[in-house]
C-alpha positions as CSV (number, residue, x, y, z in Angstrom):
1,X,16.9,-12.6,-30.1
2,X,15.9,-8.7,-30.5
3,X,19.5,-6.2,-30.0
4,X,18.7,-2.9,-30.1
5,X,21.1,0.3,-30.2
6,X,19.3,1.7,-27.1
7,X,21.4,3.1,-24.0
8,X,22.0,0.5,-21.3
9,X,19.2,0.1,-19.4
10,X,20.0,1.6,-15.7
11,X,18.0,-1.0,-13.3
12,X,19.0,-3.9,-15.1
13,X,22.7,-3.0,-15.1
14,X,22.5,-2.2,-11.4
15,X,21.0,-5.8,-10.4
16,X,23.7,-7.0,-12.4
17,X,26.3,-5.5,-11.4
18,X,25.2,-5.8,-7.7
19,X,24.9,-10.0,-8.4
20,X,28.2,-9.9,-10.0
21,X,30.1,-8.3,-6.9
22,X,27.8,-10.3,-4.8
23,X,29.4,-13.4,-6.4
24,X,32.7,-13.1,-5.8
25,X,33.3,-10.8,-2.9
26,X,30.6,-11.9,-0.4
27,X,30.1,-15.4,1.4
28,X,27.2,-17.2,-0.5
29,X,27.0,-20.1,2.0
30,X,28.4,-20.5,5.9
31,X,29.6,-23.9,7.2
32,X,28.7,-23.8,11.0
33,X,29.7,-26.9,13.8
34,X,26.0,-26.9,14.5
35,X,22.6,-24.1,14.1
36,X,24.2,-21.9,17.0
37,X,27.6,-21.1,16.0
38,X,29.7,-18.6,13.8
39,X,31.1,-20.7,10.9
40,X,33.2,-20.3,7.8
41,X,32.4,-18.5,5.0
42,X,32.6,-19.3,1.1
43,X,32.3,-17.1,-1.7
44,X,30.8,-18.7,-4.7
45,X,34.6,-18.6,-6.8
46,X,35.8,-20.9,-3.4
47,X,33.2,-24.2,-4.1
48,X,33.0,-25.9,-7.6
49,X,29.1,-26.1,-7.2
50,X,29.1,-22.4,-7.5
51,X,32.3,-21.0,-9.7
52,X,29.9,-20.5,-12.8
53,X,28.3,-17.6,-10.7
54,X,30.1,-14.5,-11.7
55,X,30.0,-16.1,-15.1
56,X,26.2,-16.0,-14.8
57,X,26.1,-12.6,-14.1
58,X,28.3,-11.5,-16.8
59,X,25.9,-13.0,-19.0
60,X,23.1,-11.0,-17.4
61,X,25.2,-7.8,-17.8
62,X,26.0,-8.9,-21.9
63,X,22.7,-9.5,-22.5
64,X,20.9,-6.2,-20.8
65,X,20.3,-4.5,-24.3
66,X,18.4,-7.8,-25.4
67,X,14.7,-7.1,-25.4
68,X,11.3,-8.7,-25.6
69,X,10.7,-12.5,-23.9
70,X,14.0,-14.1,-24.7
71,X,15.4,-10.8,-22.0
72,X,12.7,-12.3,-19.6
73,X,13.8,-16.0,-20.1
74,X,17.3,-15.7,-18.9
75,X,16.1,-13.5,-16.2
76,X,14.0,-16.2,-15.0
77,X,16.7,-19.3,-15.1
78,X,18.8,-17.1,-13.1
79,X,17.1,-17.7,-9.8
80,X,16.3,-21.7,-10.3
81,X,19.7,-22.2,-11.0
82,X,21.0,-20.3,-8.1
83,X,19.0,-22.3,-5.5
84,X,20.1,-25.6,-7.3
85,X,23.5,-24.7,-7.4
86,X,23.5,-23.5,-3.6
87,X,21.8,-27.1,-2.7
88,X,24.7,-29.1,-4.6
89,X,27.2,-26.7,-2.5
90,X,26.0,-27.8,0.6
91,X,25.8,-31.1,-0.1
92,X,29.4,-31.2,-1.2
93,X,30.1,-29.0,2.2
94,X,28.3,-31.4,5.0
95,X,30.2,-34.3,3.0
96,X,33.7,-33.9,4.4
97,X,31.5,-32.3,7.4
98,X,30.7,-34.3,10.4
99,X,28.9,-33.8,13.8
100,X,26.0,-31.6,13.9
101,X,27.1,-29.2,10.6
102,X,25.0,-26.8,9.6
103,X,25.0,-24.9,6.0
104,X,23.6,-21.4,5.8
105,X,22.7,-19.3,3.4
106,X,25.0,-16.2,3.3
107,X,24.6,-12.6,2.5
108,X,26.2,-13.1,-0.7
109,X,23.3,-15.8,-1.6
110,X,20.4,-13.4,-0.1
111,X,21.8,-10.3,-2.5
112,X,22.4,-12.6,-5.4
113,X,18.8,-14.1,-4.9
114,X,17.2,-10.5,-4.1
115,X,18.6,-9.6,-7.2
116,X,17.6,-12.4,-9.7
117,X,13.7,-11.8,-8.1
118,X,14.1,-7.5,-8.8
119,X,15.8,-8.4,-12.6
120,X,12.8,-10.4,-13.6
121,X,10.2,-8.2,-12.1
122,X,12.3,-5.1,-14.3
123,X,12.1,-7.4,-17.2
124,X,8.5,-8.2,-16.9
125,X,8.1,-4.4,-16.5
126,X,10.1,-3.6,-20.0
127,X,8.5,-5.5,-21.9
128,X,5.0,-4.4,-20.4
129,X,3.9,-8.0,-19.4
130,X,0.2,-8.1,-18.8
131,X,-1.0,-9.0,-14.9
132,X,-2.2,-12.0,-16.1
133,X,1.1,-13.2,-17.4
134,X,2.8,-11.8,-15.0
135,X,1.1,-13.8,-12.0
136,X,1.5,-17.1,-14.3
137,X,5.5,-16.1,-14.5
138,X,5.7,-16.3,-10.9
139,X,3.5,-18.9,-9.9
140,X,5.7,-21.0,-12.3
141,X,8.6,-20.1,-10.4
142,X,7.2,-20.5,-7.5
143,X,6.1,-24.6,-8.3
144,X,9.6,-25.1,-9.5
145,X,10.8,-23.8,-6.6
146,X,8.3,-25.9,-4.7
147,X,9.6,-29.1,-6.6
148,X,12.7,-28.5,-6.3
149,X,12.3,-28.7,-2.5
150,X,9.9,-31.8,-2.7
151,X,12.8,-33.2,-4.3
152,X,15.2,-32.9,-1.4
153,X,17.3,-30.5,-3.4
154,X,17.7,-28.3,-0.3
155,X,17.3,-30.9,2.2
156,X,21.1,-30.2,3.7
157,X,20.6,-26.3,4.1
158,X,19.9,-25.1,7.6
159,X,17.2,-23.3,6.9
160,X,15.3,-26.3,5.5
161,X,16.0,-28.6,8.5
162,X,14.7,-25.8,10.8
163,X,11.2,-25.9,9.0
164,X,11.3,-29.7,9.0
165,X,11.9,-29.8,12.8
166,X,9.6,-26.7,13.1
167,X,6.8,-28.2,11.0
168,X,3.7,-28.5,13.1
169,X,4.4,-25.1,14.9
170,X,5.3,-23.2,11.5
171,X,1.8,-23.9,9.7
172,X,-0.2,-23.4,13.2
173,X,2.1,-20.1,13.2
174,X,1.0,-19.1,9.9
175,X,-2.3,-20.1,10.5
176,X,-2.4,-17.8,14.0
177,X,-0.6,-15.4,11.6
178,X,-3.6,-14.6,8.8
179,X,-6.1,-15.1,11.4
180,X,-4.9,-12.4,13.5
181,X,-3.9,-10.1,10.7
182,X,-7.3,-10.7,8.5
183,X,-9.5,-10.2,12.2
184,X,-7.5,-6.6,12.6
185,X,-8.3,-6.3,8.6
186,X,-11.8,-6.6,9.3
187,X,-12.3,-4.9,12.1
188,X,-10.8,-1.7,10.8
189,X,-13.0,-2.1,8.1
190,X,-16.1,-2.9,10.1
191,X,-15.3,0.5,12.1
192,X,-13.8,2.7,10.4
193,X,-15.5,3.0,7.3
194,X,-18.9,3.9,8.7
195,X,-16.7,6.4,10.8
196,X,-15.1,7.9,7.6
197,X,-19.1,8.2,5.8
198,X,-20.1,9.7,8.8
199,X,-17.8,12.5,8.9
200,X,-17.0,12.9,5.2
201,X,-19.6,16.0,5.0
202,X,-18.0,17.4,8.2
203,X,-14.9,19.3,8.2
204,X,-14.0,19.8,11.9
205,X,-15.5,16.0,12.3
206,X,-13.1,14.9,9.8
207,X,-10.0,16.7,11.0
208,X,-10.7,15.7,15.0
209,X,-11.1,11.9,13.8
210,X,-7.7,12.2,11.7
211,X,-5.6,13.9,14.3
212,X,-7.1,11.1,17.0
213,X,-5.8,8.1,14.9
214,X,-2.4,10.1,13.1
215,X,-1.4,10.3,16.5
216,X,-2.3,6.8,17.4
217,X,0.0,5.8,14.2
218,X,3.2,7.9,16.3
219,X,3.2,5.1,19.1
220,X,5.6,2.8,18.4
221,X,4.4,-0.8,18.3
222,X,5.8,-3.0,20.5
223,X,5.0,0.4,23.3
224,X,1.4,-0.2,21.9
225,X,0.8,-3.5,22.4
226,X,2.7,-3.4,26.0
227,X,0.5,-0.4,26.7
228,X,-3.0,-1.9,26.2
229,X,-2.0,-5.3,28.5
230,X,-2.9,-3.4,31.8
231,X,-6.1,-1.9,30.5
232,X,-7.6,-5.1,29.1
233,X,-6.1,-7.1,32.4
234,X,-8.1,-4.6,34.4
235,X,-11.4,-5.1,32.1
236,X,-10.8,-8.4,32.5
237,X,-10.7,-9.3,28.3
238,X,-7.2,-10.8,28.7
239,X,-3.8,-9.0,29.2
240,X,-2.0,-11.3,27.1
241,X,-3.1,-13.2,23.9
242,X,-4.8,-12.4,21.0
243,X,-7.4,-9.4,22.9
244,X,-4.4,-6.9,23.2
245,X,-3.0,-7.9,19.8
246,X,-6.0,-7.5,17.9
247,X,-6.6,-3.7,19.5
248,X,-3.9,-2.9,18.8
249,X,-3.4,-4.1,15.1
250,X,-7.2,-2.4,14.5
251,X,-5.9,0.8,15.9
252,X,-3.0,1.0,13.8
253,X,-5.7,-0.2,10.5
254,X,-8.2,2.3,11.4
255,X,-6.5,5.1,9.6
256,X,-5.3,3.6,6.2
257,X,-9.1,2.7,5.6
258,X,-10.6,6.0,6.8
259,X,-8.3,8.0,4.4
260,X,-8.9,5.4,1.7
261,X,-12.6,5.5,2.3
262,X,-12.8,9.5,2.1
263,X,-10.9,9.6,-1.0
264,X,-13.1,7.0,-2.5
265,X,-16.1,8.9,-1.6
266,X,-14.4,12.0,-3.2
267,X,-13.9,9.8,-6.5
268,X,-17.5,10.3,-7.5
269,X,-17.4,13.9,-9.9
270,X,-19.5,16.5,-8.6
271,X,-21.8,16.0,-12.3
272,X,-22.8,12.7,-11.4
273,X,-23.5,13.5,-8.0
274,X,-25.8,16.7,-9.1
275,X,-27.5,14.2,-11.4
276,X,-28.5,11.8,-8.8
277,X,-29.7,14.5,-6.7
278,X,-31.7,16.0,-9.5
279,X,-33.2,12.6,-10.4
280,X,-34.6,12.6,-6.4
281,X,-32.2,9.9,-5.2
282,X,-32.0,10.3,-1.1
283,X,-28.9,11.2,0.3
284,X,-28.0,7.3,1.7
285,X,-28.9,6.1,-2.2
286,X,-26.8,9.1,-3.7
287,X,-24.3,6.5,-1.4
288,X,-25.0,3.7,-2.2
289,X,-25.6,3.8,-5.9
290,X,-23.0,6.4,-7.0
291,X,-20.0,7.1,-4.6
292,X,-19.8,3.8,-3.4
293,X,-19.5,2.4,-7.1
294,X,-17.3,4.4,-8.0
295,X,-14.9,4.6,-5.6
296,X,-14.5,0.5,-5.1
297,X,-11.0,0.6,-6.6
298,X,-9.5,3.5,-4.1
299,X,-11.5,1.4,-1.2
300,X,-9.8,-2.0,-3.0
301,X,-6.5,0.1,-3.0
302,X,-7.0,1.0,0.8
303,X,-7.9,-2.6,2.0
304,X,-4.2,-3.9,0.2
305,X,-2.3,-1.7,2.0
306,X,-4.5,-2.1,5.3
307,X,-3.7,-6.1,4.8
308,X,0.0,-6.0,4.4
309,X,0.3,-3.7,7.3
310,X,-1.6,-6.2,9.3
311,X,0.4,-9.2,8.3
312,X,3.9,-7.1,8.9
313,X,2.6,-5.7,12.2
314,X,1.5,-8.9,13.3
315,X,5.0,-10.4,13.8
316,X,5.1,-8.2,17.2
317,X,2.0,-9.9,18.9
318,X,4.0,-13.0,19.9
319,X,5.5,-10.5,22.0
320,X,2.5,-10.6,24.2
321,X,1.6,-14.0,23.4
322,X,-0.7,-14.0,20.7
323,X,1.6,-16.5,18.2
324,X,1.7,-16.2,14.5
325,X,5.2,-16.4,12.8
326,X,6.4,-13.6,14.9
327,X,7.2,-16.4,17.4
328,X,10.0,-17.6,15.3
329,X,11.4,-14.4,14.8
330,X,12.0,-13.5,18.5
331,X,12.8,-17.1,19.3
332,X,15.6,-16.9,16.6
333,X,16.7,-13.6,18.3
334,X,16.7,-14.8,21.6
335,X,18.9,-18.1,20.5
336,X,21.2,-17.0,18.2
337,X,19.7,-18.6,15.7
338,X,19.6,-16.8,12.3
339,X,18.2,-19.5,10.0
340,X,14.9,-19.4,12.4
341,X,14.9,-15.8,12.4
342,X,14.8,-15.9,8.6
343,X,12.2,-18.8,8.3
344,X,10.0,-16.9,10.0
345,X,11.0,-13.5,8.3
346,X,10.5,-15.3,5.2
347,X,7.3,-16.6,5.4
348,X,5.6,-13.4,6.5
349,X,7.2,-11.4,3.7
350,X,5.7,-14.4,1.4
351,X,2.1,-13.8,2.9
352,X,2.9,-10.3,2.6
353,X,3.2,-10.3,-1.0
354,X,0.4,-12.6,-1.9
355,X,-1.8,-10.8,0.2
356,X,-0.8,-7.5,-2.1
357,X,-1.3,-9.5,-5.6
358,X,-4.9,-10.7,-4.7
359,X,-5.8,-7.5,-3.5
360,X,-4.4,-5.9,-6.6
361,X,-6.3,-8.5,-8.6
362,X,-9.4,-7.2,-6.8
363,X,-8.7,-3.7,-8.0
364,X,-8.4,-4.3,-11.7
365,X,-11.5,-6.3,-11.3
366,X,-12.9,-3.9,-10.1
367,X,-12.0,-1.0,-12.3
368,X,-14.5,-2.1,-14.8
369,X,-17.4,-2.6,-12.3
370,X,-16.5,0.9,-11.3
C-alpha cells in the first residue's frame, strides 16, 4: 500500500462520509406484514448482520489518501459485501417473521449502495484506469453479483420474490423495452440524418428545421404520447400500442441526431475539404469520403445519447399500451407497491447504462478509423 501526503481527496470523502451517515441514521432494510404495507425500519447498528457497516465506512474514510489498485480493491469489496450482508439481515428478519413478511430494501441501503458504485467509479478515475479495465472491473462485479443471486443469497428480499413471480412478464418487458427504444433509435437515424445533410449548407433551412423539433422537445411526454392517440385513431394506424409510442419516441430522437450529425459534418477542417475539392471529388464524394469519416465519433457520440433517451423515454409508452418495463413502474404506482416500482426502475437504468458503454466502445473504436 502507496500513502501519500496529498490533501484529502474531496469526492471520495463525500461518498464516504455520505455511506457512513447512511449507516447509522437511515433504515437500511423495512420489515413489512406483506408487499403492500408500511413496515418497520432498521438501521444497520439495529441487526447483527449489519453492525460492521459504519465500521466499513470508517475504513473507506481512513484509507482515502491510499492510492493506486489497492485504493480500488477496497472500493470494490465494499458493494459485494453490502448486498451479502443485507441478504443475511433479511433472512435473520423473516425468521422470527411469519405470515406473508416482506423485507425491503431501505433508503439507507439504496444511498449506501449508490455510494459504494460512485466510490469505485472515482477510484477507477484516480488512478486513470484504462476502458478496457475498466469494463472488466465491472463486469466482474456484475457476475458476482449475478452469483450471488443464483445462490439464493437474496432469495428472502422483496424485491427478488417480485422478479421471481414477475418472471415471464419482466423479460417479455425488457424485450418490448429495447425493441421499442432501438425502433425509435433507428428511425431517428433513418430520418433525420438525411434531413441534417440536406440542410447543413443552408442557413434558414437549418434554423426552420431546429426551431420545428426544439419545440417538439418543450412538449411534455406523457401530453405527447396522449396527444398523437387521436390522430393515428383517425388514420386508422392504431391509437394505442406501439404506433403512437414509436412517433412519439422518434420525434423526441430526431433532434439529438440532427445536431450531432451537423456538428459531425462541421468536424472535417476547411484544408481537407479544399483539398478534396481541388483533387475534383463531387460534392456527394467530398461526403462520403471526407466529412463522413471524420466525423464518425461526434455521429457515435450522438447515437449514445439518442439511445439512452430512448430507453428512459420508453418507460412512458405503457401508458398507452405499448409494454416494456414501464409497465412495472406504473403498476407499482398504482398498487402501492414500491419494490415493483423499483424492479422495473432498475432494470431500465441497467439497460440504460450498457446501452451508453457499448456506444462509448463504438466511439473509441472509432476514433482511430476517423
Amino acid at each position: 500500500m502507496r500513502w501519500t501526503e496529498r490533501t484529502w481527496p474531496l469526492a471520495l470523502l463525500a461518498l464516504g462520509v455520505t455511506g457512513l451517515l447512511a449507516s447509522v441514521a437511515l433504515n437500511a432494510v423495512v420489515l413489512a406484514p406483506n408487499r403492500l404495507l408500511t413496515g418497520h425500519g432498521y438501521v444497520s447498528i439495529a441487526l447483527p448482520a449489519l453492525r460492521w457497516l459504519p465500521l466499513a465506512w470508517l475504513v473507506v474514510l481512513a484509507t482515502a489518501r491510499m492510492r493506486g489498485m489497492a485504493g480500488l480493491v477496497v472500493a470494490m469489496l465494499l458493494l459485494p459485501a453490502l448486498l451479502v450482508a443485507t441478504g443475511f439481515a433479511a433472512n435473520g428478519l423473516l425468521a422470527t417473521a411469519g405470515g406473508h413478511a416482506r423485507v425491503q430494501l431501505g433508503s439507507g441501503f439504496w444511498c449506501m449502495a449508490t455510494s459504494a458504485v460512485l466510490l469505485v467509479a472515482d477510484r477507477q478515475r484516480e488512478i486513470r484506469m484504462r476502458a478496457s479495465l475498466r469494463l472488466a472491473c465491472w463486469i466482474g462485479l456484475a457476475m458476482l453479483v449475478v452469483a450471488m443471486t443464483a445462490a439464493g443469497m437474496f432469495d428472502r428480499l422483496s424485491i427478488v420474490q417480485e422478479f421471481v413471480l414477475q418472471r415471464a412478464r419482466f423479460l417479455t418487458a425488457v424485450g418490448q423495452h429495447l425493441l421499442l427504444a432501438f425502433s425509435a433509435t433507428a428511425a431517428a437515424v433513418v430520418l433525420g440524418a438525411p434531413l441534417a445533410v440536406a440542410v447543413a449548407q443552408r442557413r434558414r433551412g437549418r434554423g426552420i428545421s431546429l426551431a420545428v423539433l426544439n419545440l417538439v422537445q418543450t412538449i411534455p411526454s406523457m401530453a405527447l404520447f396522449a396527444l398523437l392517440v387521436a390522430p393515428l385513431a383517425w388514420l386508422g394506424v392504431g391509437g394505442t400500442g406501439n404506433a403512437p409510442a414509436l412517433v412519439a419516441l422518434t420525434a423526441y430522437a430526431l433532434l439529438p441526431v440532427m445536431r450531432y450529425t451537423l456538428a459531425g459534418l462541421a468536424t472535417a477542417p476547411s484544408s481537407a475539404l479544399d483539398a478534396a475539392r481541388g483533387l475534383g471529388l463531387q460534392p456527394w464524394q467530398v461526403l462520403t469520403r471526407v466529412q463522413l469519416p471524420l466525423g464518425l465519433p461526434v455521429f457515435a457520440a450522438g447515437l449514445r445519447i439518442v439511445l439512452v433517451q430512448s430507453i428512459g423515454l420508453a418507460a412512458v409508452a405503457a401508458l398507452v399500451g405499448a409494454g416494456g418495463l414501464g409497465r412495472f413502474v406504473f403498476l407499482g404506482l398504482g398498487q402501492g407497491a414500491n419494490d415493483l416500482v423499483m424492479l422495473g426502475t432498475l432494470a431500465i437504468i441497467a439497460l440504460a447504462l450498457a446501452a451508453d458503454g457499448a456506444c462509448r466502445a463504438l466511439e473509441r473504436w472509432m476514433e482511430p478509423h476517423a
